[in-house]
N, CA, C and O atoms as a MOPAC input file, in Angstrom:
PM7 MOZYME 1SCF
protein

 N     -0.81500 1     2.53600 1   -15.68300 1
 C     -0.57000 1     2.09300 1   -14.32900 1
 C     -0.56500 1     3.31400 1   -13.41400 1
 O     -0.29400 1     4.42800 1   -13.86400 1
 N     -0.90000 1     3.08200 1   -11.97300 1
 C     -1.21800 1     4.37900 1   -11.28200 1
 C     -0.30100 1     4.26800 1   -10.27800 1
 O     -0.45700 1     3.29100 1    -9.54600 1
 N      0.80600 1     5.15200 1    -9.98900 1
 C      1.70500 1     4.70400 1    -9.08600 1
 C      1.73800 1     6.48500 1    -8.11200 1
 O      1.72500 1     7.67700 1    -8.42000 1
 N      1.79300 1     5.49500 1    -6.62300 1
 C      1.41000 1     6.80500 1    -6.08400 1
 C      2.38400 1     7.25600 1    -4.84900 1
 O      2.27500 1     6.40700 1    -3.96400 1
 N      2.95900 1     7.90900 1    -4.61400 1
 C      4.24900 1     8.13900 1    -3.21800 1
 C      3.68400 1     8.16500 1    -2.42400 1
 O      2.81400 1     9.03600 1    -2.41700 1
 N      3.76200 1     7.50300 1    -1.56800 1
 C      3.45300 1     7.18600 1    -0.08500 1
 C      4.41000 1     7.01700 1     1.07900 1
 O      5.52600 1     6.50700 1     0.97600 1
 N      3.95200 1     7.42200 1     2.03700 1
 C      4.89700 1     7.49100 1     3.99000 1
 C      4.19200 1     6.07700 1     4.12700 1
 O      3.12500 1     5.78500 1     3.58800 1
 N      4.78700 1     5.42700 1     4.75700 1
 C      4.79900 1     3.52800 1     5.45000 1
 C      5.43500 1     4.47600 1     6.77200 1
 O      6.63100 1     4.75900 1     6.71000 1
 N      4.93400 1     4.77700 1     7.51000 1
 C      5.48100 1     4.48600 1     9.47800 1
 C      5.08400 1     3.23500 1    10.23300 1
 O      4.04700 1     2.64100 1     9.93600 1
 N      5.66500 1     2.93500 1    10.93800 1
 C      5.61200 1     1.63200 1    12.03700 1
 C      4.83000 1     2.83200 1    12.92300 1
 O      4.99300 1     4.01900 1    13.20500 1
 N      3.91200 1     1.78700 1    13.16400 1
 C      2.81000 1     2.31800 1    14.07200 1
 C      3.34100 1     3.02800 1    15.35000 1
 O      2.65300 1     3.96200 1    15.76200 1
 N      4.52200 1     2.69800 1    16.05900 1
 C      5.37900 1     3.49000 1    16.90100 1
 C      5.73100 1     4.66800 1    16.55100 1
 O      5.85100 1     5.51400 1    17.43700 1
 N      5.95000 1     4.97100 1    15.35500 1
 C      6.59700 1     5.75700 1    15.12600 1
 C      8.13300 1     5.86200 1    15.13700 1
 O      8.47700 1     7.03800 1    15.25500 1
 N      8.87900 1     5.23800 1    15.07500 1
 C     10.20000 1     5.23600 1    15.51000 1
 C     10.72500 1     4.99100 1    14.09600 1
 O     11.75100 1     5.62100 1    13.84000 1
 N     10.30100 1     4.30100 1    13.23500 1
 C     10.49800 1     3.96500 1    11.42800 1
 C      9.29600 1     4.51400 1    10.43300 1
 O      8.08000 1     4.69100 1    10.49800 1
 N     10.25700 1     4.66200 1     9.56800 1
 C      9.60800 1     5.65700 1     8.01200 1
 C     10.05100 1     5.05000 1     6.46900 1
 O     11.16700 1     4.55000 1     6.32400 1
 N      9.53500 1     5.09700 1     5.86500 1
 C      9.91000 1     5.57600 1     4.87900 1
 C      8.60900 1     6.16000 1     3.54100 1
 O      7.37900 1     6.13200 1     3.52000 1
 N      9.24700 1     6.45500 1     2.95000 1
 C      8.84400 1     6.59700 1     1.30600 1
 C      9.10700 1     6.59000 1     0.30400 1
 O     10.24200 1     6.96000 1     0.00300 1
 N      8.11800 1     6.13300 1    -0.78400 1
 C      8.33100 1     4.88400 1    -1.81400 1
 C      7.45600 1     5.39500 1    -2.97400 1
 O      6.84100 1     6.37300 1    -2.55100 1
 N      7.13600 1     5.14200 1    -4.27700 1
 C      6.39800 1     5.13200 1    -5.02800 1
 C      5.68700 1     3.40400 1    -4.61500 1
 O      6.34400 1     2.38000 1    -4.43300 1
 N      4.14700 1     3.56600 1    -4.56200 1
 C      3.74100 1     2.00600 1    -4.63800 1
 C      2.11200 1     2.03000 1    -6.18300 1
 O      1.35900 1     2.91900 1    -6.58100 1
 N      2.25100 1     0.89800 1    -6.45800 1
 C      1.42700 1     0.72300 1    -7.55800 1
 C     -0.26100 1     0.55400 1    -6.68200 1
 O     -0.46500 1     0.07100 1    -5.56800 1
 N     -1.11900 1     1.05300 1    -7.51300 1
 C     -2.49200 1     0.54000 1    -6.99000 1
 C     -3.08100 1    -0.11600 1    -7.32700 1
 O     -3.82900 1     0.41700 1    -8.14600 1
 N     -3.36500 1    -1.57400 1    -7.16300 1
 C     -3.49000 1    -2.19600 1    -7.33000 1
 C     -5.03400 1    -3.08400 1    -6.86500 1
 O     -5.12500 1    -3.87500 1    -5.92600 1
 N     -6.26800 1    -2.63900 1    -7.91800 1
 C     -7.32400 1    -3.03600 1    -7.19800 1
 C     -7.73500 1    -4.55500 1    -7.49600 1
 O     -8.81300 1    -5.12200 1    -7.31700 1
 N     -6.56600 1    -5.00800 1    -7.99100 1
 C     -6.80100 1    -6.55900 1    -8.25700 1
 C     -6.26500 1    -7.17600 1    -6.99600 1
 O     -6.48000 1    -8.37500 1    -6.81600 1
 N     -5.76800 1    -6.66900 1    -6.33900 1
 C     -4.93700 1    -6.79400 1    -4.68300 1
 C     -6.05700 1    -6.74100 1    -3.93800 1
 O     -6.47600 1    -5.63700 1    -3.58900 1
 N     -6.59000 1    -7.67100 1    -3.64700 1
 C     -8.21500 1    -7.46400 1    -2.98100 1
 C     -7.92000 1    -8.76800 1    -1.20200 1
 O     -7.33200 1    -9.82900 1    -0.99300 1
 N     -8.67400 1    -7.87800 1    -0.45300 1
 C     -8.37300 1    -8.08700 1     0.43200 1
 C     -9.30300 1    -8.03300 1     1.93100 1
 O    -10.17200 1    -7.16800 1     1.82300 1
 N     -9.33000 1    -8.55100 1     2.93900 1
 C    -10.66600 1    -7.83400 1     3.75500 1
 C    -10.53400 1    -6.55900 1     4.44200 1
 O    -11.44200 1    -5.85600 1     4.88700 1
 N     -8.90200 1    -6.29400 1     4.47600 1
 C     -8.33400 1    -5.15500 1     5.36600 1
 C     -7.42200 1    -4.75500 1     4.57900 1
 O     -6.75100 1    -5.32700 1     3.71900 1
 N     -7.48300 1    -3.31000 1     5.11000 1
 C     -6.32200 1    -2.37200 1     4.22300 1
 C     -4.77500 1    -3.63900 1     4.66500 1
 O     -4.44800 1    -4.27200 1     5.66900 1
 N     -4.21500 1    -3.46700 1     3.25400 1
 C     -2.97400 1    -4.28400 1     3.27300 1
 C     -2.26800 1    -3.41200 1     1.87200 1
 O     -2.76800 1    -2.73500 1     0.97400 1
 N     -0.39300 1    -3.95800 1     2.33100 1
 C      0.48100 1    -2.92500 1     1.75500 1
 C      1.29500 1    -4.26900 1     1.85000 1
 O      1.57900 1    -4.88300 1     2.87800 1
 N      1.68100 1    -4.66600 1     0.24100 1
 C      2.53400 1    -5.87900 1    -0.13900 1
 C      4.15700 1    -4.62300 1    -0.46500 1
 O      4.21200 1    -3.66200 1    -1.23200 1
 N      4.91300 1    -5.01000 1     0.18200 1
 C      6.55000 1    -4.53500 1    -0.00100 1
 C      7.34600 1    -5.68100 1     0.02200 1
 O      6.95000 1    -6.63200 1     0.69500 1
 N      8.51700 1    -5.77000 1    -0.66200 1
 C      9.43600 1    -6.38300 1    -0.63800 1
 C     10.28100 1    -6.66100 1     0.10600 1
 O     10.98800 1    -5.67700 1     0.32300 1
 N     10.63500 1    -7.65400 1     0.70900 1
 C     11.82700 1    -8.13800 1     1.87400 1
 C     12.73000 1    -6.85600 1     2.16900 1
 O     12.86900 1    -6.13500 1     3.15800 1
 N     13.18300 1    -6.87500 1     1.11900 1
 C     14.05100 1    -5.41000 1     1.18300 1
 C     14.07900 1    -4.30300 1     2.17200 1
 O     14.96500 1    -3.95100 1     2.95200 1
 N     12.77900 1    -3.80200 1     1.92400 1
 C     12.20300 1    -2.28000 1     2.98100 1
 C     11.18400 1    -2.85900 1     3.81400 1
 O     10.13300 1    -2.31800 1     4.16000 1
 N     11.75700 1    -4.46400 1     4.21700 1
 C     11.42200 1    -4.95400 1     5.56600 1
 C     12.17700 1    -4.68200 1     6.90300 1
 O     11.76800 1    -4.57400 1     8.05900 1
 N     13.53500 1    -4.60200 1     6.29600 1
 C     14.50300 1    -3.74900 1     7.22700 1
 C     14.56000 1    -2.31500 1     7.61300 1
 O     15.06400 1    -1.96700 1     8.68100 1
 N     14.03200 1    -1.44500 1     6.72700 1
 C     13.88200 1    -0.10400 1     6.79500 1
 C     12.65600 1     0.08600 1     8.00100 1
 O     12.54700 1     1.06100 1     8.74500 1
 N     11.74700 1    -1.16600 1     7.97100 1
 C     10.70100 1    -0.47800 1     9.27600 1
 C     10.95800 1    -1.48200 1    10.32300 1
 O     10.11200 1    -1.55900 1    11.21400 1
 N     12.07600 1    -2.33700 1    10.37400 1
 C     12.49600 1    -3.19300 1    11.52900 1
 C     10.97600 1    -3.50700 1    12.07500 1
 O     10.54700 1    -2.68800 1    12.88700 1
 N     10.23600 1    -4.44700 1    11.77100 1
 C      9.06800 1    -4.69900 1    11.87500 1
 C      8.92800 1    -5.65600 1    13.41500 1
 O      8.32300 1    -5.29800 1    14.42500 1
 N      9.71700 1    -7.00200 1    13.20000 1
 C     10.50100 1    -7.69600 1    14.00600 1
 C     10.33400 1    -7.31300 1    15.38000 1
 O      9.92900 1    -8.21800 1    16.10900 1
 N     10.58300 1    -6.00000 1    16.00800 1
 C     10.88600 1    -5.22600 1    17.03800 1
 C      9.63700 1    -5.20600 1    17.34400 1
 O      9.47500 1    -5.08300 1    18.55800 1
 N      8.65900 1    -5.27700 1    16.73000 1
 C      6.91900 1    -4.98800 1    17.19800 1
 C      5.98600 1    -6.14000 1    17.11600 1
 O      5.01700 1    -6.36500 1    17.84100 1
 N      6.44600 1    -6.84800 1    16.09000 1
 C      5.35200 1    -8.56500 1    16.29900 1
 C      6.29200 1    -9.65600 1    15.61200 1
 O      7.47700 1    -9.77800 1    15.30100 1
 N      5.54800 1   -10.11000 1    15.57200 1
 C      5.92400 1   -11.59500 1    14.95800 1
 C      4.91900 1   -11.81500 1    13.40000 1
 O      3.70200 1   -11.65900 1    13.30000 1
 N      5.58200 1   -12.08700 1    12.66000 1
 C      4.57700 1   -12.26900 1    11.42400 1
 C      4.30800 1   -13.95800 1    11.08900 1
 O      5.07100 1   -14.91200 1    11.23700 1
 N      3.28200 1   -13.91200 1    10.71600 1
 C      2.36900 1   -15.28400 1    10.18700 1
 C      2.30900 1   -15.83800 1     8.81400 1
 O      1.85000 1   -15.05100 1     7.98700 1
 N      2.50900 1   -16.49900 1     8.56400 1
 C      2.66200 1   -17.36800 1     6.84900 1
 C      0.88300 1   -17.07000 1     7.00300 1
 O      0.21300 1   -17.11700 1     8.03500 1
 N      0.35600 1   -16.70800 1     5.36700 1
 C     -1.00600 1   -16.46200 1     5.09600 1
 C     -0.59500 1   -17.07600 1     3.71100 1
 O      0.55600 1   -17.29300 1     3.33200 1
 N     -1.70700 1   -17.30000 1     3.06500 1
 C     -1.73600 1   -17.95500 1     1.59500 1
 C     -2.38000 1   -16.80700 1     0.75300 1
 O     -3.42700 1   -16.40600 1     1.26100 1
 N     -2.06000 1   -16.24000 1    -0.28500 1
 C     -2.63600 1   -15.71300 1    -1.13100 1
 C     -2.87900 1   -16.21300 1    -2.79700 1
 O     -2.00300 1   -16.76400 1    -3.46300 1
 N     -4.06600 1   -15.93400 1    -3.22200 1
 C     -4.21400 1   -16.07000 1    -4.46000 1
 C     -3.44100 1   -15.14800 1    -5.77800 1
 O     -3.64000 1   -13.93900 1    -5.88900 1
 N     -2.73400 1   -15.75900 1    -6.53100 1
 C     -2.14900 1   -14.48300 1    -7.62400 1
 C     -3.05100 1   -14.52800 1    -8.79500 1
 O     -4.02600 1   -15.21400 1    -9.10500 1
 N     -2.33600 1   -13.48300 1    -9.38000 1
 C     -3.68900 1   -13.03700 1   -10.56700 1
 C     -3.51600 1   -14.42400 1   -11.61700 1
 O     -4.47500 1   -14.72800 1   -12.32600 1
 N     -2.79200 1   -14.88500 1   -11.64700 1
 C     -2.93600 1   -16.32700 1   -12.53900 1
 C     -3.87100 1   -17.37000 1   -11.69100 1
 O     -4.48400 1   -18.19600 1   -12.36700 1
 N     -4.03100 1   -17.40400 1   -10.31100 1
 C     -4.84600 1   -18.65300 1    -9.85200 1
 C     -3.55400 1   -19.37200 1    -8.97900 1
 O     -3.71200 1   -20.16300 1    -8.04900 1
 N     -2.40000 1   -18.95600 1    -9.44900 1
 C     -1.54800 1   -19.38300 1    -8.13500 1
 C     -1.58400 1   -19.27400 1    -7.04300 1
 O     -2.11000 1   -18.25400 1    -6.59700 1
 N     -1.12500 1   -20.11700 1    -6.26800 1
 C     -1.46500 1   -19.98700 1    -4.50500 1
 C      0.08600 1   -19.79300 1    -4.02600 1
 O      0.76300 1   -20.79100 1    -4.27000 1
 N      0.73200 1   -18.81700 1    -3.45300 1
 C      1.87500 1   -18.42300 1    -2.83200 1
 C      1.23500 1   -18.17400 1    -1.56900 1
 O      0.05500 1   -17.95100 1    -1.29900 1
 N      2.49200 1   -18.28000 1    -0.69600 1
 C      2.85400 1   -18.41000 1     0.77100 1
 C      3.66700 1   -17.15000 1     1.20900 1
 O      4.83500 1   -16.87300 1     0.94000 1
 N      2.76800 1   -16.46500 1     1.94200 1
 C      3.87300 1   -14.81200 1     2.32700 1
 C      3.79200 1   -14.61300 1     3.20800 1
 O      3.12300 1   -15.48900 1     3.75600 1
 N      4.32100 1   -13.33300 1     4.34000 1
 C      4.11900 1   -13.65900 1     5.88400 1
 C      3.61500 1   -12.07300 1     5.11900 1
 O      3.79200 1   -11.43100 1     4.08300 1
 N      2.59700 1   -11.96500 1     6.94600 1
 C      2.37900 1   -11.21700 1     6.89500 1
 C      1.68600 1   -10.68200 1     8.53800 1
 O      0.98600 1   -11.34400 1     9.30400 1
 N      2.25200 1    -9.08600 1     8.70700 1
 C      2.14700 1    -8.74600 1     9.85600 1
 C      1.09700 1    -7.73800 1    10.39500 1
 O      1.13600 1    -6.51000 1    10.32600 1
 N      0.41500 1    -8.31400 1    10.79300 1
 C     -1.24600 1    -7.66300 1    11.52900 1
 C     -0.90100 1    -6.24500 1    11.75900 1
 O      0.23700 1    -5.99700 1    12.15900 1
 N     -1.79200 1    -5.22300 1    11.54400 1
 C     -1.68500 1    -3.66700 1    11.68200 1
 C     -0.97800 1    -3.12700 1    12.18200 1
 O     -1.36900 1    -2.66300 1    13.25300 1
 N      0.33400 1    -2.85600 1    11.81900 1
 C      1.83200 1    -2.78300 1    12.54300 1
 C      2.31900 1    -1.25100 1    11.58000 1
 O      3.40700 1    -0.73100 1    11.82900 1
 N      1.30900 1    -0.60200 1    10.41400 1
 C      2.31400 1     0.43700 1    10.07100 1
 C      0.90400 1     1.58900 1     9.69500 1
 O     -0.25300 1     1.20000 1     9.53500 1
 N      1.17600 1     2.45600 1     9.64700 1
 C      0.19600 1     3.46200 1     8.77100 1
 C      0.66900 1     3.59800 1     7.68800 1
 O      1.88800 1     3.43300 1     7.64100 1
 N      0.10000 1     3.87600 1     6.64700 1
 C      0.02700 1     4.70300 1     5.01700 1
 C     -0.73900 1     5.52200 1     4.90700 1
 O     -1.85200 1     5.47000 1     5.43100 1
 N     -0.10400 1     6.96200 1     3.83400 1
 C     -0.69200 1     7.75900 1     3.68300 1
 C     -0.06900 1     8.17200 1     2.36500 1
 O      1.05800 1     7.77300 1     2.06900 1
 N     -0.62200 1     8.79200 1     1.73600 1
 C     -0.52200 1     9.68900 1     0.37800 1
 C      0.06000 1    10.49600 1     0.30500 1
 O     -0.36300 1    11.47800 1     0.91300 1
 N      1.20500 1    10.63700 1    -0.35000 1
 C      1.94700 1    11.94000 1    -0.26100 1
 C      1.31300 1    12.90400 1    -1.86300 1
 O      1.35900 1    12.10200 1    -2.79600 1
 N      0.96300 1    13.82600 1    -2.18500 1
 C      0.18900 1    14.60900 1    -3.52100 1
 C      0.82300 1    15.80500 1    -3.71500 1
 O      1.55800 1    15.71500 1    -2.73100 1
 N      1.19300 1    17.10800 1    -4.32400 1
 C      1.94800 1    17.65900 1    -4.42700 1
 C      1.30800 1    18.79400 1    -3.47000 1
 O      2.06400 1    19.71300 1    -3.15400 1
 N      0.27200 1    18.80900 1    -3.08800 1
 C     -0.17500 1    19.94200 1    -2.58100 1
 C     -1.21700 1    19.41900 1    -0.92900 1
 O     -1.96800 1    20.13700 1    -0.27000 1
 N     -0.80500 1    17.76400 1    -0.67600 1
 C     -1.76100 1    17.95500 1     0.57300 1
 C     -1.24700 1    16.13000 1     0.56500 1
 O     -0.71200 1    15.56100 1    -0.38600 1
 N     -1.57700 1    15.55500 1     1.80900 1
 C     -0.95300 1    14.66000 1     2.20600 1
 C     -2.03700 1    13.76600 1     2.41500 1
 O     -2.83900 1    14.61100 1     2.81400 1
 N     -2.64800 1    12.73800 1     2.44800 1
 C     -4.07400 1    11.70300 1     3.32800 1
 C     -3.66500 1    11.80500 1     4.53300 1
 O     -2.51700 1    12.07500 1     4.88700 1
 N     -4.76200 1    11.55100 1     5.33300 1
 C     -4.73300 1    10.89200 1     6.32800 1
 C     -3.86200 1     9.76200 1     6.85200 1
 O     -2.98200 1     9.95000 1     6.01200 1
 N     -3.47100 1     8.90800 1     7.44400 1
 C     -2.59100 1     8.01800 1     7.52700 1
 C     -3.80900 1     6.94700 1     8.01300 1
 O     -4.65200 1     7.28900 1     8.84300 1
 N     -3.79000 1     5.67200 1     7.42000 1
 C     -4.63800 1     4.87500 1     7.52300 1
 C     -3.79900 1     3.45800 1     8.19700 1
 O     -2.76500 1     3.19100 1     7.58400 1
 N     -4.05900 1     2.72500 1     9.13200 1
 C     -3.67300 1     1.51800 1     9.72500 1
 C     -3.48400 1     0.57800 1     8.52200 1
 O     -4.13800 1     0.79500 1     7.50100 1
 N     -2.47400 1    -0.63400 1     8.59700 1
 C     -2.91500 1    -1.50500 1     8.08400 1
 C     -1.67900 1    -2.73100 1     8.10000 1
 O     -0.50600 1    -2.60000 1     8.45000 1
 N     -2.09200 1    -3.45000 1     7.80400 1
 C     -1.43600 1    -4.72500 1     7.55200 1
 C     -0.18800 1    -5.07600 1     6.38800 1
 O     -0.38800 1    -4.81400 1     5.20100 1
 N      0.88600 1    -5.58500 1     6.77300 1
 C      2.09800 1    -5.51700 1     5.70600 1
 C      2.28100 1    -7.00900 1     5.51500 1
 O      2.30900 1    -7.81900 1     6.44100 1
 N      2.42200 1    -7.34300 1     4.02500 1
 C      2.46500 1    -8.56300 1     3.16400 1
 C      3.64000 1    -8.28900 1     2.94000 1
 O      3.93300 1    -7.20700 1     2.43100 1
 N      4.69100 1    -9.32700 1     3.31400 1
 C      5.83300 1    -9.30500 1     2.73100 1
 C      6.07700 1    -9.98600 1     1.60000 1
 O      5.45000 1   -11.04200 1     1.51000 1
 N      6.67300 1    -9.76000 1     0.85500 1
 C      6.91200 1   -11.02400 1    -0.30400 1
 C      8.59400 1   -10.79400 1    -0.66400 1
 O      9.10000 1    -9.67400 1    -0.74200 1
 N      9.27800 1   -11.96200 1    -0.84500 1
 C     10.37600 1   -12.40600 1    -1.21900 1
 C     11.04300 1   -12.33200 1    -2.60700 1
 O     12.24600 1   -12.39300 1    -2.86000 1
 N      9.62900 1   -12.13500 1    -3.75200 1
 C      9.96300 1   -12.37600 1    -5.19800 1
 C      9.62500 1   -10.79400 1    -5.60400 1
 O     10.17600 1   -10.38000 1    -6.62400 1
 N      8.93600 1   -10.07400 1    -5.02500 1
 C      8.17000 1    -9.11000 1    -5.74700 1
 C      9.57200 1    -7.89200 1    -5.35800 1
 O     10.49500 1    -8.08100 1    -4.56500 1
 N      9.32700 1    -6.72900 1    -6.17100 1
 C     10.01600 1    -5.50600 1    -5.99900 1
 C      9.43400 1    -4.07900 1    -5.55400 1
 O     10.00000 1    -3.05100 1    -5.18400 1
 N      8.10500 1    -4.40800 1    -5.73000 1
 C      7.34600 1    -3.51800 1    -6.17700 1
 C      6.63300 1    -3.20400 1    -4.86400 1
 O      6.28800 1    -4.25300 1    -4.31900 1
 N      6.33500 1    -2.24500 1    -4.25400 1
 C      5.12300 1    -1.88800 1    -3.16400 1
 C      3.77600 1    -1.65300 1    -4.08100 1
 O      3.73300 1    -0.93800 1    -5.08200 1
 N      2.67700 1    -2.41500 1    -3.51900 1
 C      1.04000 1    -2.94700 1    -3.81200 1
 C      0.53800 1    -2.24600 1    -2.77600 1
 O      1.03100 1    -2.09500 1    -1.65800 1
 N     -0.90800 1    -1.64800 1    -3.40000 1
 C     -1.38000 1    -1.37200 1    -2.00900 1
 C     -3.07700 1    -1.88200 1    -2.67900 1
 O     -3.60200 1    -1.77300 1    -3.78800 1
 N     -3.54500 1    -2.48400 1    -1.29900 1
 C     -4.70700 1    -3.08100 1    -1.95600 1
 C     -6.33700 1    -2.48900 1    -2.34200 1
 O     -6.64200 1    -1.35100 1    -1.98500 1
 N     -7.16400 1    -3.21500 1    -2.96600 1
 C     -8.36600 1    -2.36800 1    -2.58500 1
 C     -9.06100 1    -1.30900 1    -1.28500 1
 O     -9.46000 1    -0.14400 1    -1.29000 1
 N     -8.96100 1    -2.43100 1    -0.17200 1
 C     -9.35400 1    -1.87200 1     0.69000 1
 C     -8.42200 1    -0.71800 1     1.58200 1
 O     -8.88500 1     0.16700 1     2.30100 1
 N     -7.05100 1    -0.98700 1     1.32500 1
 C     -6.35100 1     0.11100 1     1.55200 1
 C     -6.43600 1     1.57400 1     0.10300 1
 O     -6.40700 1     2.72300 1     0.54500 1
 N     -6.49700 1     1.46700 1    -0.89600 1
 C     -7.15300 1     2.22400 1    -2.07500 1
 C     -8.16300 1     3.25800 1    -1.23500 1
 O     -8.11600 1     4.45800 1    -0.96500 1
 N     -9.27800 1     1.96400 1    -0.90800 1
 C    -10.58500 1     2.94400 1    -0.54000 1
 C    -10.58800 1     3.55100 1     0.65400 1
 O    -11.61200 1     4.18000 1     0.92000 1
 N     -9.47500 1     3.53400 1     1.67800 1
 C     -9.53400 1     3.80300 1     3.08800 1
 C     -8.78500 1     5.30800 1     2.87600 1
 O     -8.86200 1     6.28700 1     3.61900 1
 N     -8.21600 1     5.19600 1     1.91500 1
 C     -7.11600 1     6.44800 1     1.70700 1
 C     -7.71300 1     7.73100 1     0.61200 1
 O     -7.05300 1     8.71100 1     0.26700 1
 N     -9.21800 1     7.39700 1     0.16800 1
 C     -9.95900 1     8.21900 1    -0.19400 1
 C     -9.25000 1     8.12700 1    -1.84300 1
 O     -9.53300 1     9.19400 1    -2.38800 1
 N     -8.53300 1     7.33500 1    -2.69900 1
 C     -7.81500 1     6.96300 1    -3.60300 1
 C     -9.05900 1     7.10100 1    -4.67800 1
 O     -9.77800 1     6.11100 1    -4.55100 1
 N     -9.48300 1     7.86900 1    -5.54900 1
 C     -9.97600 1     7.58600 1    -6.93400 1
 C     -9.78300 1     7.24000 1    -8.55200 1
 O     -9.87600 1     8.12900 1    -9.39900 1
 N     -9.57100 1     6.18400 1    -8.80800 1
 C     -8.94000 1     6.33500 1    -9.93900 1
 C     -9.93600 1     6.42400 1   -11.28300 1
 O    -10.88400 1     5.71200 1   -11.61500 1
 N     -9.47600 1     7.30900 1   -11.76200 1
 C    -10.40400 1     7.92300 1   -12.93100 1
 C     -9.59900 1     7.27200 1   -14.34900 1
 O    -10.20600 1     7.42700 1   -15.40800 1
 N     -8.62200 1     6.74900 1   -14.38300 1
 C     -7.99900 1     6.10400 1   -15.93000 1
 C     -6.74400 1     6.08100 1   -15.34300 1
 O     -5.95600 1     6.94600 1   -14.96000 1
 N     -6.76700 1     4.20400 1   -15.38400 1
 C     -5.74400 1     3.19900 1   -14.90000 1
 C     -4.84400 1     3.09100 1   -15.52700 1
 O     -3.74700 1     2.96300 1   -14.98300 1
 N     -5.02600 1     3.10900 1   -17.45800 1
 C     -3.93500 1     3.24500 1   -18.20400 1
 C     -3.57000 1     4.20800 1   -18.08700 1
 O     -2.35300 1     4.27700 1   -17.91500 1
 N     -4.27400 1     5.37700 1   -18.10100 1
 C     -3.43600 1     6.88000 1   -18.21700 1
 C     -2.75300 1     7.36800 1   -16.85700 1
 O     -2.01100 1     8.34700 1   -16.93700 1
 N     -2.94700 1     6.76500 1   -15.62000 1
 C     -2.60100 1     7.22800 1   -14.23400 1
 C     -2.86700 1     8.10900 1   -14.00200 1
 O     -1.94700 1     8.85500 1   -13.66900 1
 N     -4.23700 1     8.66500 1   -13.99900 1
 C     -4.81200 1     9.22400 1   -13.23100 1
 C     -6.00100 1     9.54100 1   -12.17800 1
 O     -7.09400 1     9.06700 1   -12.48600 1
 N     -5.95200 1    10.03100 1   -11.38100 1
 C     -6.56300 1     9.53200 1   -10.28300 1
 C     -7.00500 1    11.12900 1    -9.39000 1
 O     -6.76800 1    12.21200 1    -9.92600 1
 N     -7.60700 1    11.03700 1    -8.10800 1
 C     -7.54500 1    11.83200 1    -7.27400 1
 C     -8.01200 1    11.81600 1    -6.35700 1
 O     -8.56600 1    10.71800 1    -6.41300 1
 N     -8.38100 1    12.42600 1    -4.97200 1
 C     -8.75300 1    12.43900 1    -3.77400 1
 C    -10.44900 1    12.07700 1    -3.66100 1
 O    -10.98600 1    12.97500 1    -4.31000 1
 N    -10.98800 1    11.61600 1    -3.39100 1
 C    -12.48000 1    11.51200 1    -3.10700 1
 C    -13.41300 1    12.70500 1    -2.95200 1
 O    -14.47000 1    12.82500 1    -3.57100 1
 N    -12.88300 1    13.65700 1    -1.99100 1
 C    -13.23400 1    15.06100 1    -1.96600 1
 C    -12.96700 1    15.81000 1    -3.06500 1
 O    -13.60100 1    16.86100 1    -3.16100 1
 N    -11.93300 1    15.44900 1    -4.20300 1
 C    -12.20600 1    16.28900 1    -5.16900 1
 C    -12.64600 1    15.34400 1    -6.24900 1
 O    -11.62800 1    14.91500 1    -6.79200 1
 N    -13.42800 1    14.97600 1    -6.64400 1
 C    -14.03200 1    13.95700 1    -7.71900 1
 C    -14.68700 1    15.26600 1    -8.56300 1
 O    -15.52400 1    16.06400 1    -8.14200 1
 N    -14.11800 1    15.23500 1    -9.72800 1
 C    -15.32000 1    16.27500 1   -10.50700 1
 C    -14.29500 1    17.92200 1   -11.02800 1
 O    -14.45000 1    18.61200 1   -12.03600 1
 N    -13.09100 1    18.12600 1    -9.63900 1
 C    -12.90200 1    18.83400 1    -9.71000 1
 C    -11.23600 1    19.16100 1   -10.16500 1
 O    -10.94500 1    20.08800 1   -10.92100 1
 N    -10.11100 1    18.12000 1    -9.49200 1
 C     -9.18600 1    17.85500 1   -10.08300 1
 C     -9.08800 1    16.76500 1   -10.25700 1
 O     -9.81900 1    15.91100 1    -9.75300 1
 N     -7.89700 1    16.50900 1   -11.22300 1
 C     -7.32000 1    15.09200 1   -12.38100 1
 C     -6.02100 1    15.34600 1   -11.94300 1
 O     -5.55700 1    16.46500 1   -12.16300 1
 N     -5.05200 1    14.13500 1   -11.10400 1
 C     -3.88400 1    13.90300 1   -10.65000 1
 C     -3.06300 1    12.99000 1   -11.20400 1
 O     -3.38800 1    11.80800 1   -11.09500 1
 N     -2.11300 1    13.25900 1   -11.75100 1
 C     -0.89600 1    12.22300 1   -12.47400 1
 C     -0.29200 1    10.99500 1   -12.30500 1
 O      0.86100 1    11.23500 1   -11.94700 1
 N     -0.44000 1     9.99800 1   -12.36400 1
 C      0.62900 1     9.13700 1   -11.97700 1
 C      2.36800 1     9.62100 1   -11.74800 1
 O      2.80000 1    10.59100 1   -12.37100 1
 N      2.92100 1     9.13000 1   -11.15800 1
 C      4.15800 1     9.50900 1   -10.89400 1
 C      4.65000 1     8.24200 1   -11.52800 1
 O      5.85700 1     8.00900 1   -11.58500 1

C-alpha cells in the first residue's frame, strides 16, 4: 500500500492540515478528488466556504453509497523528505464510515505521483522516474 503525507489547505487559506493519505488508483474520478473522513471535516471548517452536495459513488464491491461532496474548495500537495509538490485544486468527498484519507486517480496524476510497486510502497515524483525510488510512509 502507498501511503503518502500530504498539506489539505482550504483554498482561503485560513485552514490546514496534514495527514498520511492512501493512493488510491481504484478511486477514479473526472477531477482531482480527496475522500477524508467527517472527522478532519472540522479541521478545514469547510461550511464557512460552500455548501456541499450528496453525489453517488460506486465502491470497489459494485456498491452504490451516498457522500457529500464539496466542489474545489481545498489544495493538496505532497509533502517528500526533501521537496514538497505543487499544490493542486480539488474537490473533497466526505464520507461518514471511512477513516482513512483517499486521494484519487486524477488527483495521483495532477500531483506528478508515480507509483513504481503498490505492494512494496514505492513510488516517486514524475521528474524523477528512472532516477529515485521513494518509500511508503
Amino acid at each position: 500500500m502507498l501511503k503518502l503525507r500530504i498539506k489539505v489547505e482550504r483554498v482561503d487559506h485560513k485552514y490546514s492540515f496534514e495527514t498520511l493519505a492512501i493512493a488510491n488508483t481504484g478511486f477514479v474520478g473526472i477531477e482531482p478528488e480527496i475522500l477524508i473522513p467527517q472527522t478532519l471535516l472540522k479541521e478545514l471548517k469547510l461550511y464557512e466556504i460552500t455548501e456541499p452536495e450528496i453525489i453517488t459513488k460506486t465502491t470497489g464491491n459494485g456498491r452504490e453509497v451516498q457522500l457529500m461532496k464539496c466542489r474545489n474548495c481545498v489544495y493538496v500537495c505532497v509533502i517528500a523528505e526533501d521537496r514538497i509538490s505543487n499544490p493542486i485544486l480539488c474537490s473533497v468527498i466526505i464520507s461518514q464510515h471511512s477513516k482513512y484519507v483517499l486521494l484519487n486517480d486524477k488527483l495521483l496524476s495532477k500531483l506528478g505521483i508515480v507509483i513504481i510497486d503498490a505492494g512494496e510502497g514505492i513510488w516517486c515524483f514524475r521528474d524523477e522516474l528512472g532516477k529515485i525510488e521513494r518509500r511508503s510512509y
